[in-house]
KOLVEXSE-613293 format. One record per residue (C-alpha): residue number from 1; residue in three letters; x, y, z. Coordinates in steps of 0.001 Angstrom, whole numbers. Each point is the difference from the previous one (the first is absolute). Last residue first. Example, Ala and Ser with C-alpha at 12.3 -4.5 7.8 and 13.67 -1.06 7.14 Angstrom:
<pts>
2|Ser|13670|-1060|7140
1|Ala|-1370|-3440|660
</pts>
This chain:
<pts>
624|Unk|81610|-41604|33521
623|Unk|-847|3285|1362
622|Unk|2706|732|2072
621|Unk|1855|-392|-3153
620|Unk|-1393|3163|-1718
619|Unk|2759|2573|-780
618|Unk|2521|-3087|-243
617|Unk|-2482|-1135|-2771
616|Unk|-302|3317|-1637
615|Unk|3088|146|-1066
614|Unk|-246|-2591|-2221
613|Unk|-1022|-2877|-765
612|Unk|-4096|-541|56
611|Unk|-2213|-193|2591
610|Unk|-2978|-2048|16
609|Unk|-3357|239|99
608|Unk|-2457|-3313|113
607|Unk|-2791|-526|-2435
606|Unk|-2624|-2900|687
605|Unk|-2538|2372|273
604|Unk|2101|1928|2633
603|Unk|3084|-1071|1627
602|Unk|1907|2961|2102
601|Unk|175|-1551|3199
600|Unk|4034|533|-53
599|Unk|1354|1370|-2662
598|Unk|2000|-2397|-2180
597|Unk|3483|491|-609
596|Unk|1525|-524|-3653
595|Unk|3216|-1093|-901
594|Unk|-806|-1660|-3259
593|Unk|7|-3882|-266
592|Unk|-3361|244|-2723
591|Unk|-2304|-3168|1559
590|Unk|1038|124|2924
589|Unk|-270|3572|892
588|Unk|-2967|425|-2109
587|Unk|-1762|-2533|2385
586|Unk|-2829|2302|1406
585|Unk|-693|1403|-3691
584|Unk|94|3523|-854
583|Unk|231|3763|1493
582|Unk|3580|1516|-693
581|Unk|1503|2750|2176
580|Unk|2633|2486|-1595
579|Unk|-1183|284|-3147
578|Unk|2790|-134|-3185
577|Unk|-1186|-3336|-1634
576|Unk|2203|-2535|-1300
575|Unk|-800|-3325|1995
574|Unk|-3603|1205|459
573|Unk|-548|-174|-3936
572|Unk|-3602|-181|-588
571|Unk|-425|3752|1816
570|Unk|-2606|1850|844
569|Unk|314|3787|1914
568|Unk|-310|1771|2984
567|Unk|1663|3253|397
566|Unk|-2502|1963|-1738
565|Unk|-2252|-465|2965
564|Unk|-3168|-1002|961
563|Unk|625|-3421|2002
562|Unk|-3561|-943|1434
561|Unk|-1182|-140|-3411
560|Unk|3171|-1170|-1951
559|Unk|55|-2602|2488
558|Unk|-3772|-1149|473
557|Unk|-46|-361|-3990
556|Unk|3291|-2294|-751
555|Unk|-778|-2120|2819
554|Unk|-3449|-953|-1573
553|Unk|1443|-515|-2564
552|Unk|2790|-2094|678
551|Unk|-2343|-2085|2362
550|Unk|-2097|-1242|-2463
549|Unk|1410|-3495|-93
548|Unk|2861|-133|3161
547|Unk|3338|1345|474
546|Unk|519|1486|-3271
545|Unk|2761|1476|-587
544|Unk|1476|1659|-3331
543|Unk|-1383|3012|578
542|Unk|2128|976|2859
541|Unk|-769|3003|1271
540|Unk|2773|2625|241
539|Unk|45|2653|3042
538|Unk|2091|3074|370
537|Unk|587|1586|3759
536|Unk|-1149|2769|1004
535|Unk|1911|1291|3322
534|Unk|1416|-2108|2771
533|Unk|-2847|97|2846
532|Unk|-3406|1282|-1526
531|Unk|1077|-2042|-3497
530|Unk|1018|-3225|2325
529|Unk|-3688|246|1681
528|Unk|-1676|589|-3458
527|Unk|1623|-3090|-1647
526|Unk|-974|-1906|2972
525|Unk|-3268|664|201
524|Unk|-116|-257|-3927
523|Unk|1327|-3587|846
522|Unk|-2458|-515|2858
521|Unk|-2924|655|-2745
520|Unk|-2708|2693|1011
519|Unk|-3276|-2324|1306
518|Unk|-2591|-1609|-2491
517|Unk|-211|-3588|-1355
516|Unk|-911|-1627|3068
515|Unk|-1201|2314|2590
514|Unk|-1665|2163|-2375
513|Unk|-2071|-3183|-1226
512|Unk|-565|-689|3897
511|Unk|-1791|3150|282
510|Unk|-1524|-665|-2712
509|Unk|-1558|-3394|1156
508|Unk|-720|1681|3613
507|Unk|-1885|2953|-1633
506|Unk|-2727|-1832|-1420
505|Unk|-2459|-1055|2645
504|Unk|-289|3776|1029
503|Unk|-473|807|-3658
502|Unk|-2952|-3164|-145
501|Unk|-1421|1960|3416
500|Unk|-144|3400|-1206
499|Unk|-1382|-1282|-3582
498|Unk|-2697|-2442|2358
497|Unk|-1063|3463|1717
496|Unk|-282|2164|-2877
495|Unk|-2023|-2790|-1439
494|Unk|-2160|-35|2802
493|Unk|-435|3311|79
492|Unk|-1066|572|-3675
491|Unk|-2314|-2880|376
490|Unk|-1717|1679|2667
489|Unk|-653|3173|-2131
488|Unk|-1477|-1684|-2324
487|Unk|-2176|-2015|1521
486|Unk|-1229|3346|1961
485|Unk|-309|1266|-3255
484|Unk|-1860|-2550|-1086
483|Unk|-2331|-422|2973
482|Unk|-537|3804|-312
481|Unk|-984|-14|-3478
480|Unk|-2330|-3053|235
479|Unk|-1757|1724|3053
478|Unk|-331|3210|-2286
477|Unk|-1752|-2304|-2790
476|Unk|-2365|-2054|2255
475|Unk|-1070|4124|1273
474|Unk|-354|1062|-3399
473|Unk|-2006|-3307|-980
472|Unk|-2447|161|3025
471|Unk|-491|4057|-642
470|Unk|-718|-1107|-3586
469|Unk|-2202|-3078|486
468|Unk|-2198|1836|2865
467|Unk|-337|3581|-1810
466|Unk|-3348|-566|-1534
465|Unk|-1425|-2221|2668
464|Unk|293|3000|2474
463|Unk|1756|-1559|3388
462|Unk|-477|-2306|3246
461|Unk|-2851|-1219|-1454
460|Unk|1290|-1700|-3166
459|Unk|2307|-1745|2067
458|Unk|3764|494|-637
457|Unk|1579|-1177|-3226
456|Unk|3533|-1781|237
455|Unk|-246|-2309|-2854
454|Unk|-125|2920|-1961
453|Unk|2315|-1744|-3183
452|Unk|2117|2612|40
451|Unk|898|-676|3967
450|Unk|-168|-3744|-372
449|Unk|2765|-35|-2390
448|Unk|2097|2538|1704
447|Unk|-121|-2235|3250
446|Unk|1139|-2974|-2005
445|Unk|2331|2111|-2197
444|Unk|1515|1277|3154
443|Unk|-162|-3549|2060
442|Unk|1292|-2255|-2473
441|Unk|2708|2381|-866
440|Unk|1220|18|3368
439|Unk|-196|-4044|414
438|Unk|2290|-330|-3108
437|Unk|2565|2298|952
436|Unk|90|-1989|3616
435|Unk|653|-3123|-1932
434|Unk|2245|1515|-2855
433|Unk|2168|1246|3202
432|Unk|582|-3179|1903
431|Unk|616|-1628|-3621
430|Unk|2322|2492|44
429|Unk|1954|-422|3161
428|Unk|-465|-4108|-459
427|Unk|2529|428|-3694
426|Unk|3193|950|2145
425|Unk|-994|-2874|2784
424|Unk|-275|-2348|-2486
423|Unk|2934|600|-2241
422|Unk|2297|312|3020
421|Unk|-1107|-3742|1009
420|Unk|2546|-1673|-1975
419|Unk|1780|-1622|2739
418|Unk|-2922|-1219|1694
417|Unk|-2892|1307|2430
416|Unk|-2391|1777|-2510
415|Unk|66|-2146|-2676
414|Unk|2126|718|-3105
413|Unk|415|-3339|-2400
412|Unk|3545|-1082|63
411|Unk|2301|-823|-3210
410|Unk|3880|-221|-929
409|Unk|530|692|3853
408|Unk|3196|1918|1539
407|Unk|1126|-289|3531
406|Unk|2259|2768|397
405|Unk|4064|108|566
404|Unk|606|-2455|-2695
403|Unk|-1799|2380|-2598
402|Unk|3076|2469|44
401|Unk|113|3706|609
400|Unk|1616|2595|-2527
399|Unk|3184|1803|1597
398|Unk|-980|3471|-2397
397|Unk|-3459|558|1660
396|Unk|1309|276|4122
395|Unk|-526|-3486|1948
394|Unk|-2508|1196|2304
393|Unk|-1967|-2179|-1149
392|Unk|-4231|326|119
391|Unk|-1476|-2049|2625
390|Unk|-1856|-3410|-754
389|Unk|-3219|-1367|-1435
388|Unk|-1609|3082|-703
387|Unk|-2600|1234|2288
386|Unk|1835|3013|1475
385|Unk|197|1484|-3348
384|Unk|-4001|970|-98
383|Unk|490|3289|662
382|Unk|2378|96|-2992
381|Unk|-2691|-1012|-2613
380|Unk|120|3575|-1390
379|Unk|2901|845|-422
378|Unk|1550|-2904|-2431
377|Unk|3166|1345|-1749
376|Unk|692|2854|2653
375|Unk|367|-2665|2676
374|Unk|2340|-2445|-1760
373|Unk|-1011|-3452|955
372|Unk|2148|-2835|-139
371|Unk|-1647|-3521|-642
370|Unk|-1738|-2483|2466
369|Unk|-3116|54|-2301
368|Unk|1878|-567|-2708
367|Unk|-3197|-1181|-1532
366|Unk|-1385|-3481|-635
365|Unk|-3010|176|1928
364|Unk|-1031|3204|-338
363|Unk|-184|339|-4282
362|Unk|-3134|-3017|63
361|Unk|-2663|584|2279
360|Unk|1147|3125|2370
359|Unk|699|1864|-3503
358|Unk|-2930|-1558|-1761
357|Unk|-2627|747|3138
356|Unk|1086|3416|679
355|Unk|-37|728|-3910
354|Unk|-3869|-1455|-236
353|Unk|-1179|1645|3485
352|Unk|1350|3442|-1193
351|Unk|-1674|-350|-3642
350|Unk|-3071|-1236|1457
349|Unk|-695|2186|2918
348|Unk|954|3320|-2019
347|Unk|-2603|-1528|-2748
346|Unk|-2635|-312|2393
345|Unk|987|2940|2058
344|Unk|-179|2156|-3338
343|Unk|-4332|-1410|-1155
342|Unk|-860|228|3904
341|Unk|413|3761|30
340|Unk|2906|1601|1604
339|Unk|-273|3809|1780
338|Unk|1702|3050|-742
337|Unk|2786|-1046|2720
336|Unk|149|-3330|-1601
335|Unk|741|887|-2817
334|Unk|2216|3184|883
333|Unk|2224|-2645|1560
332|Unk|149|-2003|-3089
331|Unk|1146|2555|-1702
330|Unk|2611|1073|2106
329|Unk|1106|-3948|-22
328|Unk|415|125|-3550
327|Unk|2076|3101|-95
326|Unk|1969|-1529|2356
325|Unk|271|-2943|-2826
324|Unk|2549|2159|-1947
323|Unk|2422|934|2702
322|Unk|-16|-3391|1646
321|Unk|904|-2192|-3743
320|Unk|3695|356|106
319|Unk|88|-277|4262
318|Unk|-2389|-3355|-169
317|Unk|1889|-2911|-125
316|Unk|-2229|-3321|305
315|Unk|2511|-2826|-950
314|Unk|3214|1855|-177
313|Unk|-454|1178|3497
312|Unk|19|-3281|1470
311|Unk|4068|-130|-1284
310|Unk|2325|-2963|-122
309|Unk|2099|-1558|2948
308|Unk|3062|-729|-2282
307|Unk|-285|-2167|-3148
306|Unk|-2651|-1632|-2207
305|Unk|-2605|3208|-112
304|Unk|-3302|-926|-311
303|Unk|-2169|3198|-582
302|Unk|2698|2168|-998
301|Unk|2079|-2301|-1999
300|Unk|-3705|-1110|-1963
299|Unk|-510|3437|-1298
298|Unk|-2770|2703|3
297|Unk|1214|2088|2216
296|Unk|-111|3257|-2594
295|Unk|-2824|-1309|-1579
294|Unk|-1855|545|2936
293|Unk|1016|2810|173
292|Unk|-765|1268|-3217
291|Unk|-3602|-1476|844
290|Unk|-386|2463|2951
289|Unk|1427|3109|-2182
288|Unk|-2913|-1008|-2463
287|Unk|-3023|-237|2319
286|Unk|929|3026|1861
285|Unk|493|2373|-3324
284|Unk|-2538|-2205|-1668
283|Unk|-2481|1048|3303
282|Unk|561|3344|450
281|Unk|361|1098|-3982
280|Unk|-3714|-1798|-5
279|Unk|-1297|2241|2733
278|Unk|1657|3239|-1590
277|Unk|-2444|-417|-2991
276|Unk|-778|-2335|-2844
275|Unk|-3563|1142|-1413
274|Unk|-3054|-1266|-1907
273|Unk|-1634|2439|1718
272|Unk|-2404|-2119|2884
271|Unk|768|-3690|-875
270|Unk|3801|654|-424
269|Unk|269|2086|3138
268|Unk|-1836|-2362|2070
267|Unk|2197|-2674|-1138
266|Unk|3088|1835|1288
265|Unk|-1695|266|3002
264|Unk|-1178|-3825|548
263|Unk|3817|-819|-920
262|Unk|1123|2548|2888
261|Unk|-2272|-1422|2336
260|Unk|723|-3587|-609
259|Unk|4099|1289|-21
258|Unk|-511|2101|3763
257|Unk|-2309|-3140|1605
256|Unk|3205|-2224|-910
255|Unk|2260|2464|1254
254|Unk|-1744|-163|3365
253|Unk|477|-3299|409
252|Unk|1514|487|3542
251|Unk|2601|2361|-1535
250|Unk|3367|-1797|467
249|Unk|-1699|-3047|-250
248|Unk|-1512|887|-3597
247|Unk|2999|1200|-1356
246|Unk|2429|-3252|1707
245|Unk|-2672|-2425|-1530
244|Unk|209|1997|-3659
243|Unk|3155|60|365
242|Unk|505|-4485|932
241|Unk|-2815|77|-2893
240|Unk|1427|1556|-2889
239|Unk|3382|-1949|1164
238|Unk|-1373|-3348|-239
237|Unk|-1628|442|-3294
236|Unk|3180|1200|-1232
235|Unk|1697|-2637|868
234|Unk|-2667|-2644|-928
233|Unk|-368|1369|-3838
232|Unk|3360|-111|-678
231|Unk|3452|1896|242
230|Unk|-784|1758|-3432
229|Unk|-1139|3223|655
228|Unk|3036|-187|3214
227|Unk|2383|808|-3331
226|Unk|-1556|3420|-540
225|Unk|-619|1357|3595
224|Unk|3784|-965|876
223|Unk|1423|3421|-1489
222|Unk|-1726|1553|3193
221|Unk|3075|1871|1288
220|Unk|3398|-1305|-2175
219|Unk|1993|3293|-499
218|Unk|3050|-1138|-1165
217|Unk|2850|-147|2419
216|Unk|1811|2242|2223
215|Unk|-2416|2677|160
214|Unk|354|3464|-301
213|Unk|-227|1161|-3888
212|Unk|-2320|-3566|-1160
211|Unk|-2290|1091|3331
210|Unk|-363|3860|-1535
209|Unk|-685|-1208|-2997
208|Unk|-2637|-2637|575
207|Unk|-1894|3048|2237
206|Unk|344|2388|-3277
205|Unk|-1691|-2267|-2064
204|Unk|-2684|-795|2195
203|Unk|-433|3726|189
202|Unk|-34|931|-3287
201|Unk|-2253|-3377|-899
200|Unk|-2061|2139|2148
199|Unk|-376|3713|-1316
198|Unk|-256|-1439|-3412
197|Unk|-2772|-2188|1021
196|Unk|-1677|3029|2115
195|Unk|531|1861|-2784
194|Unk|-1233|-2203|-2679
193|Unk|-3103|-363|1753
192|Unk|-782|3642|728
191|Unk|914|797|-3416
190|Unk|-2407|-2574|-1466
189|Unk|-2836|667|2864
188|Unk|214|3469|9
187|Unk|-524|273|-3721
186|Unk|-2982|-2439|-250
185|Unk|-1925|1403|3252
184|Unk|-3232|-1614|1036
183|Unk|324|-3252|-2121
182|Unk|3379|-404|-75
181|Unk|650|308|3652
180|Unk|451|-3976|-241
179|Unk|3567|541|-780
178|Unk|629|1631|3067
177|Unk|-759|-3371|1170
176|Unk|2210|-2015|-2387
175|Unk|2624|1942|1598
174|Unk|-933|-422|3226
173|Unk|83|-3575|174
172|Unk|3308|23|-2214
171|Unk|1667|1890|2632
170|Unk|-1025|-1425|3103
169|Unk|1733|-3026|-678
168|Unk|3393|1870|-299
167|Unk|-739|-120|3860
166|Unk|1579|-3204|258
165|Unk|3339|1727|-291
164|Unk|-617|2190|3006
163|Unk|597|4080|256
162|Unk|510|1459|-3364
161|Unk|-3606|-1852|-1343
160|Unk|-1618|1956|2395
159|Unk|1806|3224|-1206
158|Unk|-1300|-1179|-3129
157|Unk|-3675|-187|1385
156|Unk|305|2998|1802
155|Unk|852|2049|-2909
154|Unk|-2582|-1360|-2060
153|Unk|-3149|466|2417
152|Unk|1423|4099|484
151|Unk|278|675|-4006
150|Unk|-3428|-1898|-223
149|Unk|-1732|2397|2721
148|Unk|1768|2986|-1869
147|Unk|-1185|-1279|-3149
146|Unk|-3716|128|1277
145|Unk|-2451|-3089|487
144|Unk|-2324|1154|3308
143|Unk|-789|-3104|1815
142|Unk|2003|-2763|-2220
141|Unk|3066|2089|630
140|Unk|-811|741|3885
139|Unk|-651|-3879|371
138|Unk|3577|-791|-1632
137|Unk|1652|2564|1683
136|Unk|-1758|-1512|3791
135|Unk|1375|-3604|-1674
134|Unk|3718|2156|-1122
133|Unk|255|815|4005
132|Unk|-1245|-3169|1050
131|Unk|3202|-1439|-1849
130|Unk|2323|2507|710
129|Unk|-587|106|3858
128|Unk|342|-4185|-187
127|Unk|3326|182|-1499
126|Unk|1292|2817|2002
125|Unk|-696|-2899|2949
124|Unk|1177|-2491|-1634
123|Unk|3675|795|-1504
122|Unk|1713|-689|3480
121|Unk|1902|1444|2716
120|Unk|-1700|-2799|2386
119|Unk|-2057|-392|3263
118|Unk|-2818|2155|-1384
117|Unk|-492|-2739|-2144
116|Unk|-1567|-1397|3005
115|Unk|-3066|2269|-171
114|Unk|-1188|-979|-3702
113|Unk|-271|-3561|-80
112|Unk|-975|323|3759
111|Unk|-3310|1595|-720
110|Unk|-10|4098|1605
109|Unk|177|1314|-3797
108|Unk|-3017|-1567|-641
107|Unk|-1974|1156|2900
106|Unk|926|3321|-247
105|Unk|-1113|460|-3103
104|Unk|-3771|-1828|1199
103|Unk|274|2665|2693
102|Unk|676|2855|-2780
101|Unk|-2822|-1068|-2416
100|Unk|-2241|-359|2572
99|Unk|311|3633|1356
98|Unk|308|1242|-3962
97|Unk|-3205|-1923|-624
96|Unk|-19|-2773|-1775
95|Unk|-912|-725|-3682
94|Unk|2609|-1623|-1454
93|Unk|1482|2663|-1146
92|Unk|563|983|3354
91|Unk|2288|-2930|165
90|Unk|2181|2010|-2403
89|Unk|459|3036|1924
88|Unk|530|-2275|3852
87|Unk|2875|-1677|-1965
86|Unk|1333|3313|-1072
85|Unk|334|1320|3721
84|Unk|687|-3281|1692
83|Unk|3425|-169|-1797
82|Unk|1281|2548|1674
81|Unk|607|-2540|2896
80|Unk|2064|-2086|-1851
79|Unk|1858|2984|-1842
78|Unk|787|1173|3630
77|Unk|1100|-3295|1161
76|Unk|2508|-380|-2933
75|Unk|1322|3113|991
74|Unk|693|-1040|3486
73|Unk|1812|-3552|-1425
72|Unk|1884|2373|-2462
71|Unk|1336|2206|2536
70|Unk|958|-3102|1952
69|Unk|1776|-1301|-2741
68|Unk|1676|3407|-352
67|Unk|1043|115|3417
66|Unk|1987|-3434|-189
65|Unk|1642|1353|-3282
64|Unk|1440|2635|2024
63|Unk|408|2818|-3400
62|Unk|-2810|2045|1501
61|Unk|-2562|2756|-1123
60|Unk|859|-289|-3705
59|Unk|-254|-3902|-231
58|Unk|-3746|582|798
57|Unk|111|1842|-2881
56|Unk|-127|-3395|-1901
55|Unk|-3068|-2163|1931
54|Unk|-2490|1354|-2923
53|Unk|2671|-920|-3008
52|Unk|878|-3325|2033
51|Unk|-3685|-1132|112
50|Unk|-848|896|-3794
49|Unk|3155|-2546|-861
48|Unk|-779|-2747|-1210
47|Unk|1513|-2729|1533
46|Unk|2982|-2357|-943
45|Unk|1024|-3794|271
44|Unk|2294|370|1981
43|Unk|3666|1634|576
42|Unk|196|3532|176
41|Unk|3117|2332|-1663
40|Unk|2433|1542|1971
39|Unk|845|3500|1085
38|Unk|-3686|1584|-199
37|Unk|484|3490|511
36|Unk|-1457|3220|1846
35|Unk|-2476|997|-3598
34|Unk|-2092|-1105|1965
33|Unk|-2051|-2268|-2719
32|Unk|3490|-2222|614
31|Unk|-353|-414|3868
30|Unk|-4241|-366|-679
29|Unk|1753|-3435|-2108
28|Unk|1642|-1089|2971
27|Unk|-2867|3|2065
26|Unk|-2212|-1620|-2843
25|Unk|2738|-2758|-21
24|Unk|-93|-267|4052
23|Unk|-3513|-471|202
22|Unk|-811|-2551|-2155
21|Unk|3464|-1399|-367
20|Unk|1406|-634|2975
19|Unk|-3059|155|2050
18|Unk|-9|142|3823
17|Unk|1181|3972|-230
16|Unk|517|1272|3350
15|Unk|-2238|421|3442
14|Unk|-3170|-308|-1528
13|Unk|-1856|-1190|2337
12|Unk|-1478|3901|1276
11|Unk|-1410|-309|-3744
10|Unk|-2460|-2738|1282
9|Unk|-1491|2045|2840
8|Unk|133|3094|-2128
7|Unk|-2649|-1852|-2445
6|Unk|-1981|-1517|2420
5|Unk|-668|3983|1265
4|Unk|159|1541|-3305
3|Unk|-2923|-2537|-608
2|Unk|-2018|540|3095
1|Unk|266|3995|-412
</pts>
């Protein structure tokens, strides 16, 4: 209930698309799965498309592309919340109980880094059902090995690999995996395997395809990962850690706890069987798709770019790798629910307190601290956005911001008063939590100790001396019990309450996202007011401007999307085009000497409409 709740509260933003190409591109591509029409193709860098084959009958119920958005913002909700179901399955396999497994569920899917996608009609959310949905197939598989089991495990690992491009990591993973049936089932595992990798270099396949048939341009999504291999030691150094910060932050540590546990599992399951089961496809599944991201933002222009106001999301992004590491974080949850021993805190302890240190230490002081920040990029550290040095622009994404309007340092230690004190505060919350952690397990495996031990052994006179040591023990053991699950169960609430308070927190930065890069365009306003007062008109966009860098795409995408008709068109020829109303450049009068009449207040992205001779322009001069 707490999750759908943060979740509606951050769909209920979403007035229109803020993305032009993450959201709007997969809305334009659910136009062509239709079967209603896609007029013109996308410009970007491409998606697959799993996302626009589920959002696709939406298109069915209304042609408004205003309602559809907000049909796809609901149904994104619904998958969010749906989630829960599958996630409580697998963290039974951890060895909860159904009533743990669902609260510790719910607790994941209530952290920020899930809740404010909620906010956007993006891949994510189907992204994370698939993925805990193949980890429950994978623990069903390795449960009970049977080719129907195998048949399901394959299918959702291509379809998977049909709805992100850095999910073709999965695929490998679980090939090898099924490969490792070998020793219980020969045959199943060889045509299991192939299958699945049939099934998904299919789908990955198919996904290129579809982007090289509606896109502008070449497909171009990830193609990065190679070259960044080779942008040096330092970089990518400095961007394992700025992610590995943001994951750890965004969870309190708890992914840390999840990873030592998973490791100590996997390890369990090679010392008891000589066995790799659904525990170690958990963790190289996570493990991997984190490190692909990493890669992925793994270059020096991200980290220190030379011009404009640069990017803090480039140093410690998180949306590629948030899908994966929830699994993480589920496990780390059941951890602690079932009860830490000294041997997992230690090494949680360490490995948090080592990566807090080095990222605060040495990737802190010199980051573009003062950067943009795109909400759905970095979720999780957004309750912590009202300690960064200065407010976010309102300036909207394609009118880039300039370093003379902030004041910029090449290098400034975080303390918890200056300029760089966001780092600080963000890393305090879970060294606040670690602390707290630490003193619970103390006192369960403190009290636990004593109880087996029998320190708790009434006189010999109040009863028999045969049944003193047991009745001592059972009673040292029940105490234990309760004191854990009371633990437990307090540590549940309190991290209900910090997820409904870091949501809270969040909502101003994407509300003021939507304000700045979302809102329906005045010159579609415009478009649509002439069309309800004169008849349809034609409409040519003119390719060949390009008010500002990035603009033309973006421009391209929010028109075609808000504009879904046949009657409007490209063109890289305005001078000899047949439309009736032109959208380019604000000085295409000058610079071309036609007779053309601008409408007034219609300037979007740079773009301003015009009228073009004709008969039309009489038809439309109280507009000018």
């Amino acid at each position: 209930m707490t999750s759908a709740i943060l979740q509606i509260s951050f769909a209920l933003t979403a007035k229109t698309p803020s993305f032009p190409f993450d959201e709007l591109t997969l809305l334009q591509y659910s136009k062509y799965f239709s079967g209603t029409g896609m007029n013109l193709p996308v410009s970007g860098p491409g998606y697959f498309p799993g996302w626009a084959i589920v959002m696709a009958p939406l298109w069915w119920i209304t042609s408004d592309p205003l309602t559809m958005y907000h049909y796809a913002i609901g149904l994104g909700v619904l998958i969010g919340v749906a989630t829960i179901w599958p996630l409580s399955h697998v963290i039974e396999r951890l060895k909860l109980r159904r009533p743990q497994a669902i609260a510790v569920a719910g607790i994941v899917m209530c952290m920020p880094s899930r809740v404010v996608q909620a906010g956007y009609a993006m891949s994510e959310k189907l992204l994370c059902l698939l993925i805990v949905c193949t980890a429950l197939a994978a623990y069903r598989l390795w449960e009970e090995t049977t080719y129907r089991r195998a048949a399901m495990f394959g299918m959702l690992v291509s379809l998977t690999v049909l709805t992100h491009a850095r999910a073709i990591v999965v695929l490998p993973i679980s090939v090898v995996w099924l490969l490792i049936f070998f020793r219980r089932d020969r045959r199943l595992a060889i045509i299991s395997s192939c299958a699945t990798a049939l099934l998904g270099a299919s789908a990955f396949a198919l996904s290129i395809e579809v982007n090289q048939h509606l896109l502008q341009f070449q497909f171009t999504q990830g193609y990065s990962v190679a070259g960044n291999l080779f942008s040096g030691a330092s970089i990518i150094l400095r961007t394992f850690l700025g992610q590995s910060w943001y994951q750890i932050v965004s969870s309190l540590g708890i992914v840390v706890v999840g990873l030592v546990a998973m490791v100590r599992w996997v390890a369990s399951d090679w010392r008891s069987n000589k066995q790799i089961g659904a525990h170690a496809w958990m963790l190289t599944v996570s493990v991997g798709a984190f490190m692909l991201s990493v890669l992925a933002w793994s270059n020096s222009d991200g980290l220190f770019p030379q011009t404009g106001r640069g990017r803090l999301d480039a140093a410690i992004y998180g949306r590629y790798g948030d899908p994966f590491t929830m699994l993480l974080v589920a496990a780390g949850l059941a951890a602690i629910v079932r009860g830490l021993r000294y041997a997992p805190l230690i090494w949680s302890l360490c490995v948090n307190g080592a990566i807090l240190a080095a990222t605060v230490l040495w990737v802190a002081p010199n980051a573009n601290t003062w950067g943009i920040v795109t909400p759905a990029h970095i979720p999780g550290i957004l309750p912590w956005a009202s300690s960064l040095p200065y407010p976010q622009s309102l300036e909207p994404g394609w009118l880039p911001s300039v370093y003379q309007k902030y004041g910029t340092w090449s290098w400034m230690m975080p303390s918890w008063t200056n300029r760089n004190r966001f780092w600080l505060h963000a890393s305090s919350a879970t060294l606040v939590f670690l602390i707290l952690l630490c003193i619970a397990v103390i006192c369960v495996n403190r009290l636990r100790r004593h109880a087996q031990s029998g320190s708790d052994v009434p006189s010999r006179s109040s009863v028999p001396e045969a049944s003193n040591p047991l009745e001592a023990q059972s009673k040292g053991l029940s105490r234990s019990r309760l004191l854990h699950s009371a633990m437990a169960k307090t540590l549940c609430v309190m991290l209900i309450l910090a997820c409904c308070a870091g949501s809270y927190a969040a909502i101003p930065m994407v509300r003021n996202f939507q304000l700045k890069d979302g809102g329906k365009p005045s010159v579609v306003q415009s478009i649509q007011d002439i069309d309800r007062r004169y008849g349809t008109m034609s409409v040519a966009f003119d390719t060949s401007c390009t008010p500002h860098r990035g603009s033309k795409g973006w421009a391209m995408n929010a028109f075609s999307f808000w504009l879904q008709s046949d009657d409007f068109s490209l063109t890289s020829h305005p001078r000899r085009t047949k439309a009736q109303l032109l959208i380019s450049c604000s000085d295409f009068k000058e610079t071309t000497h036609m007779d053309v009449k601008a409408v007034s207040g219609a300037n979007s992205i740079g773009y301003q409409l015009w009228v073009l001779p004709g008969d039309q322009q009489s038809l439309l001069s109280e507009l000018e």
